[in-house]
N, C-alpha and C positions, 0 to 999 in steps of 0.2 A: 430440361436435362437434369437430370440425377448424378449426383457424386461418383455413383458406380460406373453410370455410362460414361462420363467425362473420361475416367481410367481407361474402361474399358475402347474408347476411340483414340483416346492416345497410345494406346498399347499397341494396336490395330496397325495405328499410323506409323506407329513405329518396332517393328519384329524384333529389331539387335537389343531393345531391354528389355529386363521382365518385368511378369507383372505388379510381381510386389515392391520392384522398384519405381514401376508409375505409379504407382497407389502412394510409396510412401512423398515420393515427389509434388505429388497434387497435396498428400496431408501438409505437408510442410509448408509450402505455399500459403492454403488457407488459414494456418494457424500463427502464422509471421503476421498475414492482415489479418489478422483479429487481436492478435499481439501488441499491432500496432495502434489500430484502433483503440483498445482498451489501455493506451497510454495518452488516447484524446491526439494523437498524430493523423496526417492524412494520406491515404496511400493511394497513389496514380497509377495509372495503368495505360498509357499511353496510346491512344487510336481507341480506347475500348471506356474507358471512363476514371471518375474518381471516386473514392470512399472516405469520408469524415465522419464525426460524432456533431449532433447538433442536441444542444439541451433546451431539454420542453421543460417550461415554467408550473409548478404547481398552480390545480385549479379547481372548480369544484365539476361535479360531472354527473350523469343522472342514470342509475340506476334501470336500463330502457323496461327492465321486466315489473318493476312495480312501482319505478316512476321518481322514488328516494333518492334525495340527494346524496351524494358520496365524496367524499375529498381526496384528490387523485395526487398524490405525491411529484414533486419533479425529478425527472429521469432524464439519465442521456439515451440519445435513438441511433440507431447507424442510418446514415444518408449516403446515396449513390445518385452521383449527376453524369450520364452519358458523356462522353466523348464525341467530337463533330464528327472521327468516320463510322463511329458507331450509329448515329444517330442518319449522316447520310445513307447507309448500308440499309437501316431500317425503311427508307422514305425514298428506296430506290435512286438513288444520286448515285451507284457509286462511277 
């Protein structure tokens, strides 16, 4: 699912707002956790999972197309670890 459909099922789901109020609703959402995230914070989501920064160590790395070594800087990654009823939802427990 796409950004757009996400609006547009919530929108669906719910007739008494409009749409540009789900749109800006979803935007603001996403941009809080990413907000949050690029303060190195971790942001829960209770039944659905969590979202943190994990930082990758510099290292060296290879080049797959003509084999050269490369030196890969270290960088923070976003990480997502499932939730247990997300995770049962998925593996049919629920």
């Amino acid at each position: 699912m796409i950004r757009s459909e996400l609006i547009q099922k919530i929108a669906d789901e719910n007739p008494h707002l409009y749409q540009r109020d789900v749109e800006r609703i979803v935007n603001t959402v996403f941009e809080e956790v990413t907000d949050a995230l690029s303060r190195g914070d971790r942001v829960e989501l209770r039944g659905f999972g969590a979202f943190s920064v994990k930082k990758r160590d510099a290292r060296v790395g290879r080049n797959p197309r003509t084999g050269e070594s490369v030196h890969v800087e270290d960088k923070h990654v976003p990480f997502f670890k499932t939730g247990k009823l997300l995770r049962d939802r998925l593996n049919g427990k629920e």
